[in-house]
PDB file of N, CA, C and O in Angstrom:
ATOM      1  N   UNK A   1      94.911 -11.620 115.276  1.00  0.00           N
ATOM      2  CA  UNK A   1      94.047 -12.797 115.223  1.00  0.00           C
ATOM      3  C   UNK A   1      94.126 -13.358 113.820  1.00  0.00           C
ATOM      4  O   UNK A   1      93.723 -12.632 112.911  1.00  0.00           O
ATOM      5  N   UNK A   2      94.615 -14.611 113.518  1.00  0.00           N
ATOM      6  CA  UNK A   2      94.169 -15.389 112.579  1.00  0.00           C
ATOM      7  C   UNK A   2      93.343 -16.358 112.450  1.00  0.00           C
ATOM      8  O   UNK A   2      92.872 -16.974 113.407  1.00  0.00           O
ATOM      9  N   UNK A   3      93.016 -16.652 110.909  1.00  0.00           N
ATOM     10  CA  UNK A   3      91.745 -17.721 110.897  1.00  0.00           C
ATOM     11  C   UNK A   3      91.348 -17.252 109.337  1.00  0.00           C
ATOM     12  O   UNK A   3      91.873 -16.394 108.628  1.00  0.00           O
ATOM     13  N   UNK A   4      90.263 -18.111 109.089  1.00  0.00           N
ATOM     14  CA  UNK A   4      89.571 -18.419 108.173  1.00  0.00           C
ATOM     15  C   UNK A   4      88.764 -16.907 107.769  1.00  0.00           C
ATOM     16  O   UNK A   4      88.399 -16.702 106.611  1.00  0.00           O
ATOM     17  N   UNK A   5      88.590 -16.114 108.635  1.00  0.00           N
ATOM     18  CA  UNK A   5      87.660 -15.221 108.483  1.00  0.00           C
ATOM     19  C   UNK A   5      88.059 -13.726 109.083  1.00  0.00           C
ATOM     20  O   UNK A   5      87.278 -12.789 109.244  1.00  0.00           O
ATOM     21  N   UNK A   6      89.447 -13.750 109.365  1.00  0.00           N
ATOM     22  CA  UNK A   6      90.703 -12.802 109.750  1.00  0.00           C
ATOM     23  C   UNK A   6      91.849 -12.549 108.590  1.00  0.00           C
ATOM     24  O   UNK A   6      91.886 -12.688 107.368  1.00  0.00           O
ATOM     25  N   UNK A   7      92.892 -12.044 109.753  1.00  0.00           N
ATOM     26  CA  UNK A   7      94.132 -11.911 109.324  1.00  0.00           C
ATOM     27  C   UNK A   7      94.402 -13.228 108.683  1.00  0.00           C
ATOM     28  O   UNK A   7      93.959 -14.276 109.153  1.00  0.00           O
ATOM     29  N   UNK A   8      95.392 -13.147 107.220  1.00  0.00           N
ATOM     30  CA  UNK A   8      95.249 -14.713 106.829  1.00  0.00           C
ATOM     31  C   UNK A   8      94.574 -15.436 105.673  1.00  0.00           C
ATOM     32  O   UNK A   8      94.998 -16.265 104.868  1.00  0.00           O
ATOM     33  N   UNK A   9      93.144 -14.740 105.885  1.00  0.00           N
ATOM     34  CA  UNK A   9      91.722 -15.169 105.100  1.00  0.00           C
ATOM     35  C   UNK A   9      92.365 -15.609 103.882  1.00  0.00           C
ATOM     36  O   UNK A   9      92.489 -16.822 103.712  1.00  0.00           O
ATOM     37  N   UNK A  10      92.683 -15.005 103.233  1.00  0.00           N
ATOM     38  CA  UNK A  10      93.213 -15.168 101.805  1.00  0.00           C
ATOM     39  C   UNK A  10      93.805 -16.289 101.560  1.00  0.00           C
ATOM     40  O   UNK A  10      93.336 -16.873 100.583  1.00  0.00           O
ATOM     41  N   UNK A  11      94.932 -16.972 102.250  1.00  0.00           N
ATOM     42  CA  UNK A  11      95.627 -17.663 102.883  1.00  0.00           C
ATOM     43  C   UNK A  11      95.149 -19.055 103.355  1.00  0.00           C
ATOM     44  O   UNK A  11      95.423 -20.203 103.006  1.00  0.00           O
ATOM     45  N   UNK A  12      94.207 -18.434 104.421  1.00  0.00           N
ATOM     46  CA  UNK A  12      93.298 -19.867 105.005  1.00  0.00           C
ATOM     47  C   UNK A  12      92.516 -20.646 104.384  1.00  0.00           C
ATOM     48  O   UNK A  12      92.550 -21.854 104.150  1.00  0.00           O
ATOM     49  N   UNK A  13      91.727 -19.739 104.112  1.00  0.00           N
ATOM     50  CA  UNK A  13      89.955 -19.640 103.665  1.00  0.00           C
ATOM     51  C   UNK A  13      89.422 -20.993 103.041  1.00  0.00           C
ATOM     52  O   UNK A  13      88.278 -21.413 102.867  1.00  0.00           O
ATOM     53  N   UNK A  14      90.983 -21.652 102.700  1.00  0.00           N
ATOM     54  CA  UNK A  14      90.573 -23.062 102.008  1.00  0.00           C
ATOM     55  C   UNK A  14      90.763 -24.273 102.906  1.00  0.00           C
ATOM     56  O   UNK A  14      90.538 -25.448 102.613  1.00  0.00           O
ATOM     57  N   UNK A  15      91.238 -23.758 104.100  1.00  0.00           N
ATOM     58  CA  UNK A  15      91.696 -25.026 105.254  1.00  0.00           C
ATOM     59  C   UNK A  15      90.510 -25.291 106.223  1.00  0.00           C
ATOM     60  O   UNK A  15      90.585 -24.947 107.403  1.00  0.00           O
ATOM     61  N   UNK A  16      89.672 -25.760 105.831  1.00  0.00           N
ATOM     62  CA  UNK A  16      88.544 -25.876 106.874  1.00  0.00           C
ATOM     63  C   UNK A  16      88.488 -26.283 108.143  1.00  0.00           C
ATOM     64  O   UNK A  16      87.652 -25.914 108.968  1.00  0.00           O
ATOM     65  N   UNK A  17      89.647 -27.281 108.373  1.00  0.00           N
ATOM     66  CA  UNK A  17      90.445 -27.469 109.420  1.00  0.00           C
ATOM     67  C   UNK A  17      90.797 -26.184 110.388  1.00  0.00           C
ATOM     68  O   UNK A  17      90.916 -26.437 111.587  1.00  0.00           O
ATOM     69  N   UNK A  18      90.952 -24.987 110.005  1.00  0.00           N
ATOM     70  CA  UNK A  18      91.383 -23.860 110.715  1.00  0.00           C
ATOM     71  C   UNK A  18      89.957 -23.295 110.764  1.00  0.00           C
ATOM     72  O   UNK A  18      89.020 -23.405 109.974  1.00  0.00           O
ATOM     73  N   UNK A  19      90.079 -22.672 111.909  1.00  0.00           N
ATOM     74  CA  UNK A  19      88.601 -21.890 112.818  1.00  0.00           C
ATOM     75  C   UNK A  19      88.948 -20.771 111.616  1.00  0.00           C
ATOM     76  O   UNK A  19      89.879 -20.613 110.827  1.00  0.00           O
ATOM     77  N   UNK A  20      87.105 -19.764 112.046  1.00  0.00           N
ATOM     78  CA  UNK A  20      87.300 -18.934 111.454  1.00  0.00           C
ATOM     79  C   UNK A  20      88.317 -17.555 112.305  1.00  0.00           C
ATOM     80  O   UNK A  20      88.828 -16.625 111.681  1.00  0.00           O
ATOM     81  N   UNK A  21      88.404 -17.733 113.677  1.00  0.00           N
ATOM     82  CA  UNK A  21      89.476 -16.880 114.832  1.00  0.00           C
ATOM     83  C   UNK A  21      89.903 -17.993 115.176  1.00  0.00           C
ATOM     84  O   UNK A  21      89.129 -18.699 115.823  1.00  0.00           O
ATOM     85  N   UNK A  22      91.101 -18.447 114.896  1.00  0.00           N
ATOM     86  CA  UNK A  22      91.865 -19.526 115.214  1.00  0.00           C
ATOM     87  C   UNK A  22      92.653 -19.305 116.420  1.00  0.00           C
ATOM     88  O   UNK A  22      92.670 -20.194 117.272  1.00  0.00           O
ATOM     89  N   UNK A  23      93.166 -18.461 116.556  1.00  0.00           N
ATOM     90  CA  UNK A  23      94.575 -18.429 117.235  1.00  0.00           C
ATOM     91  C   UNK A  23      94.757 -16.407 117.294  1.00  0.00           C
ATOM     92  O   UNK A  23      94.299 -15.537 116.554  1.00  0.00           O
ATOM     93  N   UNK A  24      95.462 -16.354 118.296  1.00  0.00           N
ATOM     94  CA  UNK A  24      95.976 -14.909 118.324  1.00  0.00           C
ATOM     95  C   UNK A  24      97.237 -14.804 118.674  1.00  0.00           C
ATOM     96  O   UNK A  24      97.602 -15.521 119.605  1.00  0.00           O
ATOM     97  N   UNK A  25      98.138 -13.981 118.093  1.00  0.00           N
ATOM     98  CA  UNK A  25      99.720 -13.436 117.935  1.00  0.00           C
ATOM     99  C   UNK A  25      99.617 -12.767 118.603  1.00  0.00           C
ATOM    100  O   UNK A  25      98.424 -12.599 118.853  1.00  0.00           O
ATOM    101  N   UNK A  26     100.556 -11.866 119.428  1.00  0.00           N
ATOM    102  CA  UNK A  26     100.871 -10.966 120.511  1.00  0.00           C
ATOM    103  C   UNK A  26     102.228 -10.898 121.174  1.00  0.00           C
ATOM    104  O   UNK A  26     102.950 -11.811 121.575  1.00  0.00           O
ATOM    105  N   UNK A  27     102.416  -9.408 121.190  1.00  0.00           N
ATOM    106  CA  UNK A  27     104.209  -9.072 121.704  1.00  0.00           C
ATOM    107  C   UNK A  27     103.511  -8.901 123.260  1.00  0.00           C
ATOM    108  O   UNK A  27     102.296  -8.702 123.271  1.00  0.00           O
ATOM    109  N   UNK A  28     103.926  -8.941 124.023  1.00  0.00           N
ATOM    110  CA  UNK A  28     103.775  -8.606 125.581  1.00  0.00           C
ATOM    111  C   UNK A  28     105.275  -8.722 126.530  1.00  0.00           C
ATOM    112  O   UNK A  28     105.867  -9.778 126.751  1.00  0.00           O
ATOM    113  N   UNK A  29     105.694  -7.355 127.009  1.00  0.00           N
ATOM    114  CA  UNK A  29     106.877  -7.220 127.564  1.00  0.00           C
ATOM    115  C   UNK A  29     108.035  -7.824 126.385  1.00  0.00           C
ATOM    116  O   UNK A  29     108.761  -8.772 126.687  1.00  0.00           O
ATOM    117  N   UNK A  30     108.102  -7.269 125.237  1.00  0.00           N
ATOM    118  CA  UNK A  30     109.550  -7.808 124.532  1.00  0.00           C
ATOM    119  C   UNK A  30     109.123  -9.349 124.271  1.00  0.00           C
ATOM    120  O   UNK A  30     110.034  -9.996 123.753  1.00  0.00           O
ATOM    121  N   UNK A  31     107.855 -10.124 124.534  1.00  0.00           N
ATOM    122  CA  UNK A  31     107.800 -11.265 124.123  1.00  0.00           C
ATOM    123  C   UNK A  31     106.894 -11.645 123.175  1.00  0.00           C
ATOM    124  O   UNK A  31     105.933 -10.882 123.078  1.00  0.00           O
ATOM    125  N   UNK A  32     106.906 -12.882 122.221  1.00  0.00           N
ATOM    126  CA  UNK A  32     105.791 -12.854 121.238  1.00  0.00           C
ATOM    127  C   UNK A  32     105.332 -14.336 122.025  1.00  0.00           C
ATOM    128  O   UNK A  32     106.113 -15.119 122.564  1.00  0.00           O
ATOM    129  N   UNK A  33     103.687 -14.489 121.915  1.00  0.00           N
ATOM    130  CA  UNK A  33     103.148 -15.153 122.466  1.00  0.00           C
ATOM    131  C   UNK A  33     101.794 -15.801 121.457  1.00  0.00           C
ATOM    132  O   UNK A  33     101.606 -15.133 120.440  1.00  0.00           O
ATOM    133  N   UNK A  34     101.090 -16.713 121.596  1.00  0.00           N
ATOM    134  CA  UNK A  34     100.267 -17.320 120.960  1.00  0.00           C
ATOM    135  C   UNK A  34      98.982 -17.948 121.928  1.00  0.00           C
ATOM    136  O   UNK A  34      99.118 -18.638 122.938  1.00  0.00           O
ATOM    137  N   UNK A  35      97.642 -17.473 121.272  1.00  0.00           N
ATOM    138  CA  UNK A  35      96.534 -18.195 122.137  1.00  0.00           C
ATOM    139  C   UNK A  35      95.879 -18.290 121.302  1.00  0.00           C
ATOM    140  O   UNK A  35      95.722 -17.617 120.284  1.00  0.00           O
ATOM    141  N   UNK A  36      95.044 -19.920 122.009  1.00  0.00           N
ATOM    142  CA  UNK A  36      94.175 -20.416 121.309  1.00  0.00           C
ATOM    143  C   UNK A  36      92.739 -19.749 121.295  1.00  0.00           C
ATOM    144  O   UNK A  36      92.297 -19.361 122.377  1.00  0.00           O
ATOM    145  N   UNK A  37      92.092 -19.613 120.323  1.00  0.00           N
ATOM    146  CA  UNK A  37      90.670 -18.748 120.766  1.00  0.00           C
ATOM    147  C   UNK A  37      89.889 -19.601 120.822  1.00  0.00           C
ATOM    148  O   UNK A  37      88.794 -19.192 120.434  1.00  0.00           O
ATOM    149  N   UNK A  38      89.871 -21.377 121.335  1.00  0.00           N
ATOM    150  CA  UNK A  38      88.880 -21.855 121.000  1.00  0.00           C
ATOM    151  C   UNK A  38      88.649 -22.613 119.637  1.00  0.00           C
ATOM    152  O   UNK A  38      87.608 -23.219 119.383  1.00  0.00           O
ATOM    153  N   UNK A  39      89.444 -22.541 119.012  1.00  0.00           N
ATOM    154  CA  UNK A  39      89.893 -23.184 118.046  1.00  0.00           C
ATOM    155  C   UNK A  39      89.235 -24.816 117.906  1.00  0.00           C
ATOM    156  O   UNK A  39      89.389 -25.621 118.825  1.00  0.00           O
ATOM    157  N   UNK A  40      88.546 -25.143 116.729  1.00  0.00           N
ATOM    158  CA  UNK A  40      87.990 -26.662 116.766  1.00  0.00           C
ATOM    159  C   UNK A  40      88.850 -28.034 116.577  1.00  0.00           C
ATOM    160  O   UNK A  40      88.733 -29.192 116.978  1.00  0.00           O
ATOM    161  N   UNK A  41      89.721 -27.357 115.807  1.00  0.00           N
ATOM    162  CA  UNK A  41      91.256 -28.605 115.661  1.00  0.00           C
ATOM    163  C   UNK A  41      92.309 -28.414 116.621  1.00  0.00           C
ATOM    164  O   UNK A  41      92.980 -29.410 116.892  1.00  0.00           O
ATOM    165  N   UNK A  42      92.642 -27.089 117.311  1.00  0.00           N
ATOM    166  CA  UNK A  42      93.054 -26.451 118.542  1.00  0.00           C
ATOM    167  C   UNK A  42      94.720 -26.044 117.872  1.00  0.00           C
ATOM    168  O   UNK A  42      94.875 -26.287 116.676  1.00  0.00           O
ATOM    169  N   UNK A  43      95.426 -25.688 118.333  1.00  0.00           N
ATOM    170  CA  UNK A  43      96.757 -24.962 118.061  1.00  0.00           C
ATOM    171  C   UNK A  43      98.259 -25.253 118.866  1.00  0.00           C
ATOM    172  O   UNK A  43      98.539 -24.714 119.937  1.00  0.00           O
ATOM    173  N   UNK A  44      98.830 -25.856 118.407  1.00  0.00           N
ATOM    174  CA  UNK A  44     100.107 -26.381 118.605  1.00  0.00           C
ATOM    175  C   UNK A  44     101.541 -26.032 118.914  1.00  0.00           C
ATOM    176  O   UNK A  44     102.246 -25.597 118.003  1.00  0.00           O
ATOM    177  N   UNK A  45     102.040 -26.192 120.160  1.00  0.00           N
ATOM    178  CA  UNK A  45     103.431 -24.875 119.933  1.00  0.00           C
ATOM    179  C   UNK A  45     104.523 -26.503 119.757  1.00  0.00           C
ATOM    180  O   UNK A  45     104.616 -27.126 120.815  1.00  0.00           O
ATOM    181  N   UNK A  46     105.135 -27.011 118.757  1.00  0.00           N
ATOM    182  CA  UNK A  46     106.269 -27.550 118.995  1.00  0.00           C
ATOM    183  C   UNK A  46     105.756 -28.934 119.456  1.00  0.00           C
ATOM    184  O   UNK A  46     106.325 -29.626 120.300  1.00  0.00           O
ATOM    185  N   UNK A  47     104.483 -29.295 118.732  1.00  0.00           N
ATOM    186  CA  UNK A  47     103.491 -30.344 118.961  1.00  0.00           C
ATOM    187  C   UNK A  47     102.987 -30.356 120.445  1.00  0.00           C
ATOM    188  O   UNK A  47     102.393 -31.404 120.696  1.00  0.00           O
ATOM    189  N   UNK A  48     103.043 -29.664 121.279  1.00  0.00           N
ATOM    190  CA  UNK A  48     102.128 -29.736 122.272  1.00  0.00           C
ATOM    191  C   UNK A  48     101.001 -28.535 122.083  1.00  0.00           C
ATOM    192  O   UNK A  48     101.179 -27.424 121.585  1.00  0.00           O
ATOM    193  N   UNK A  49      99.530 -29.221 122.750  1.00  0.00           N
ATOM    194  CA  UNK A  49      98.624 -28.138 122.437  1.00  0.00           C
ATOM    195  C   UNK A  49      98.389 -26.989 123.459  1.00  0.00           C
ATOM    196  O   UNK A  49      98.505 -27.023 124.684  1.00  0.00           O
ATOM    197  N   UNK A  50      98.020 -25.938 122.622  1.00  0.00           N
ATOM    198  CA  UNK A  50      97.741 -24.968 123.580  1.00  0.00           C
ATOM    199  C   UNK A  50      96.524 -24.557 123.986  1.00  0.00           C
ATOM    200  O   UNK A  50      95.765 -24.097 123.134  1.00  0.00           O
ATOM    201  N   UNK A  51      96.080 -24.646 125.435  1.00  0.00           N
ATOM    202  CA  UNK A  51      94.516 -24.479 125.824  1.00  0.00           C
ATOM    203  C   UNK A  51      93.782 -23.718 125.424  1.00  0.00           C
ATOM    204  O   UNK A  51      94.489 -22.790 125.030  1.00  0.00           O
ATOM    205  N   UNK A  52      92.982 -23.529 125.289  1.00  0.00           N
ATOM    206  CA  UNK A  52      91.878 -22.220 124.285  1.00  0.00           C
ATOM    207  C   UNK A  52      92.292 -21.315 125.995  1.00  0.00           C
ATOM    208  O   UNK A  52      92.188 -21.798 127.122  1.00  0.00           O
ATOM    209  N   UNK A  53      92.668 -20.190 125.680  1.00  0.00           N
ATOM    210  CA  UNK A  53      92.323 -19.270 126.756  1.00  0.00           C
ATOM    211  C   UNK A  53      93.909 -18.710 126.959  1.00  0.00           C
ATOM    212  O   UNK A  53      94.262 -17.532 127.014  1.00  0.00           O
ATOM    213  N   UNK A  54      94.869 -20.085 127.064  1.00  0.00           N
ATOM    214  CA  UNK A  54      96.510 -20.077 127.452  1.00  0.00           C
ATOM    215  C   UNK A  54      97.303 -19.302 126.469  1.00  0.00           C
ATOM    216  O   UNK A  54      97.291 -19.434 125.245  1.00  0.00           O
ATOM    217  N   UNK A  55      98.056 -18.395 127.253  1.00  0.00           N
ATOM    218  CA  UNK A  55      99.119 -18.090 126.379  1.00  0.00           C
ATOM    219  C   UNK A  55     100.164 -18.481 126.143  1.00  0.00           C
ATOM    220  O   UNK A  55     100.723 -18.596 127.234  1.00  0.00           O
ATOM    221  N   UNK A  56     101.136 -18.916 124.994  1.00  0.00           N
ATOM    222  CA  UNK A  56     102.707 -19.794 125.312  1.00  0.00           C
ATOM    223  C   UNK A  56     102.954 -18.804 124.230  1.00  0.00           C
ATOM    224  O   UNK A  56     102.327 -18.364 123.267  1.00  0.00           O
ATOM    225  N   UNK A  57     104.497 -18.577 124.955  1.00  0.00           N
ATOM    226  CA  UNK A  57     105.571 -18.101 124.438  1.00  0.00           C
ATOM    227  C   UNK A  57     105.958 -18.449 123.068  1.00  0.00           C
ATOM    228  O   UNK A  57     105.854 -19.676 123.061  1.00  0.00           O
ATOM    229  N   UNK A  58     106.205 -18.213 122.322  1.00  0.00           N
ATOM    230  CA  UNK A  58     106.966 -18.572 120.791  1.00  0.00           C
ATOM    231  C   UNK A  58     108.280 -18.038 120.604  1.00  0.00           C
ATOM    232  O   UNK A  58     108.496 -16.830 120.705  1.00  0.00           O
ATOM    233  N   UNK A  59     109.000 -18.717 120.387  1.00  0.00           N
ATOM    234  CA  UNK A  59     110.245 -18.569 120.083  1.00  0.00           C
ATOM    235  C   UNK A  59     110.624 -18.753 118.697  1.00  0.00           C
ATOM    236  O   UNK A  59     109.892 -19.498 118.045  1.00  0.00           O
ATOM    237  N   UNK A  60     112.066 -17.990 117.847  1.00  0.00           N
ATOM    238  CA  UNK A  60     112.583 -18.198 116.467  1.00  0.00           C
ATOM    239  C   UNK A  60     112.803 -19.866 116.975  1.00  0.00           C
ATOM    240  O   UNK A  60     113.317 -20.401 117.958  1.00  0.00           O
ATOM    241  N   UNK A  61     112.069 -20.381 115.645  1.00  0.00           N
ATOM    242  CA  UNK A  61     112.464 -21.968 115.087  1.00  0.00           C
ATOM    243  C   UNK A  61     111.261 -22.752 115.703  1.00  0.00           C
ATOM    244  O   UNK A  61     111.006 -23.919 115.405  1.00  0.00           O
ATOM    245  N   UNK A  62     110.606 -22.062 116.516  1.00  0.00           N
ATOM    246  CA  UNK A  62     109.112 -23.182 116.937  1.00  0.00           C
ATOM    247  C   UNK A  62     108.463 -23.251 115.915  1.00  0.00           C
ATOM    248  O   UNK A  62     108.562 -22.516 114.933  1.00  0.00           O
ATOM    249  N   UNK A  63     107.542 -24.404 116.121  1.00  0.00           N
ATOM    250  CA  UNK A  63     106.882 -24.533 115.063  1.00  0.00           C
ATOM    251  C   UNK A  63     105.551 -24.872 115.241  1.00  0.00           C
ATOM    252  O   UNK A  63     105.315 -26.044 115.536  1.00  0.00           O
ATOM    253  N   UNK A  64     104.302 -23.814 115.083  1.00  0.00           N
ATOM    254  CA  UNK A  64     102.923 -23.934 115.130  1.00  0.00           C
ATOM    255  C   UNK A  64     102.257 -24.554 114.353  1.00  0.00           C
ATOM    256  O   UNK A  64     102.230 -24.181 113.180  1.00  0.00           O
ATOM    257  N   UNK A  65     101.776 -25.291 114.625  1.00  0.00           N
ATOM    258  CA  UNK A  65     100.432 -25.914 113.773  1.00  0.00           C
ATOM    259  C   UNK A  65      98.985 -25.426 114.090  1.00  0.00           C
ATOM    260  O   UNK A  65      98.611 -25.570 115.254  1.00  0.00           O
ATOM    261  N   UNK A  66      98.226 -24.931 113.295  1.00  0.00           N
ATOM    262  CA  UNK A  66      96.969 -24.529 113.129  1.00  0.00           C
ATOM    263  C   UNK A  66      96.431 -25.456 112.751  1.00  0.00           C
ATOM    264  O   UNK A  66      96.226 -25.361 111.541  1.00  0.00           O
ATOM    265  N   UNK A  67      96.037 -26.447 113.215  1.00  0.00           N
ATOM    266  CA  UNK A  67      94.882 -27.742 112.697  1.00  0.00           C
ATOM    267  C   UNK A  67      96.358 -28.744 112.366  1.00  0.00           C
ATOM    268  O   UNK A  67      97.496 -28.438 112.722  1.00  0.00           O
ATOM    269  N   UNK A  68      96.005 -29.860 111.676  1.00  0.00           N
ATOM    270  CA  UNK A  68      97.254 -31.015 111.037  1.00  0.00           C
ATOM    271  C   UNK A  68      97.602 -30.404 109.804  1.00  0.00           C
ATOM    272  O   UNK A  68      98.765 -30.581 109.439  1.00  0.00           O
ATOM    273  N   UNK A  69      96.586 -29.478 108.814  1.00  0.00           N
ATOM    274  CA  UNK A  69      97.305 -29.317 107.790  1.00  0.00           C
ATOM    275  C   UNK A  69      97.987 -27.984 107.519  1.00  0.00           C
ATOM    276  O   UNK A  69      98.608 -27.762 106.480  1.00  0.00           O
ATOM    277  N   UNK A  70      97.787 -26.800 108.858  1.00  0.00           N
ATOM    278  CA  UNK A  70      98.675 -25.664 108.510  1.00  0.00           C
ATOM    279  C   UNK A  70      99.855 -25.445 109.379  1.00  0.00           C
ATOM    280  O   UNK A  70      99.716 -25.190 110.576  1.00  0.00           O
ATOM    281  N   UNK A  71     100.866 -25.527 108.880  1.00  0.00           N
ATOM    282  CA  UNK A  71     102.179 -25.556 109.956  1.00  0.00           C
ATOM    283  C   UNK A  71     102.920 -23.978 109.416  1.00  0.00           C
ATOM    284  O   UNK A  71     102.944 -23.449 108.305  1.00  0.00           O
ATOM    285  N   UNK A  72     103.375 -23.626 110.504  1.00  0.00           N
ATOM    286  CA  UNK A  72     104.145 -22.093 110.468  1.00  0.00           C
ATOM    287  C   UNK A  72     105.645 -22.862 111.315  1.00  0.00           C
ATOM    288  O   UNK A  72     105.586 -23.700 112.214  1.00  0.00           O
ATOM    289  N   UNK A  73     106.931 -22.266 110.691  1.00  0.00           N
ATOM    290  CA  UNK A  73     108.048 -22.090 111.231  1.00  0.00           C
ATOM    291  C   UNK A  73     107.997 -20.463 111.767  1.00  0.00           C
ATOM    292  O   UNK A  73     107.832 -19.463 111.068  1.00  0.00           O
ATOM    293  N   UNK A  74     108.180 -20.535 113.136  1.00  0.00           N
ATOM    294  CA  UNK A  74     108.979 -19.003 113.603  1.00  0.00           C
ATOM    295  C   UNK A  74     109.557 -18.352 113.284  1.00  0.00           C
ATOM    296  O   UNK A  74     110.107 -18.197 114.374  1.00  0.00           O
ATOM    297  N   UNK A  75     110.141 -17.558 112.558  1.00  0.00           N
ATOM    298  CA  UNK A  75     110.859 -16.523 112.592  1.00  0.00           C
ATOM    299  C   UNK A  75     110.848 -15.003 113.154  1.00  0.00           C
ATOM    300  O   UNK A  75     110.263 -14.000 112.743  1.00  0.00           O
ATOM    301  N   UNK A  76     111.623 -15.193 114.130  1.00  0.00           N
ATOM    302  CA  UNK A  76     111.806 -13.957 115.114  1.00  0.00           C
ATOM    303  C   UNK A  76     113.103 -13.090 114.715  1.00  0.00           C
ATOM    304  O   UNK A  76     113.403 -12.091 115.369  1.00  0.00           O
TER     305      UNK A  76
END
């Protein structure tokens, strides 16, 4: 779990834009995956959003956005 008040903190803590449980990372069957926890700016795979609850796949070279101002490149 990342966020403002998680994994990250250090990191975040200044993006107010990002929840304090933003988003959660996860391997499931050999796959890495991403969900929104509810998130107030909500969470992005490759500019489409992802539903608070939904899990989407992540792949090397996607690119997440946590709010407009935190963007992550993939690397798998």
């Amino acid at each position: 779990i990342v966020g403002r008040q998680v994994v990250g903190s250090e990191y975040l803590k200044d993006f107010k834009t990002v929840s304090r449980k933003h988003a959660k990372f996860f391997k499931e069957k050999g796959k890495w995956f991403i969900e929104d926890l509810g998130s107030t700016n909500g969470t992005f795979v490759n500019n489409v959003i992802v539903s608070p609850g939904q899990k989407k796949e992540i792949k090397h070279d996607d690119i997440i956005k946590l709010s407009s101002q935190v963007i992550l490149k993939v690397k798998l």
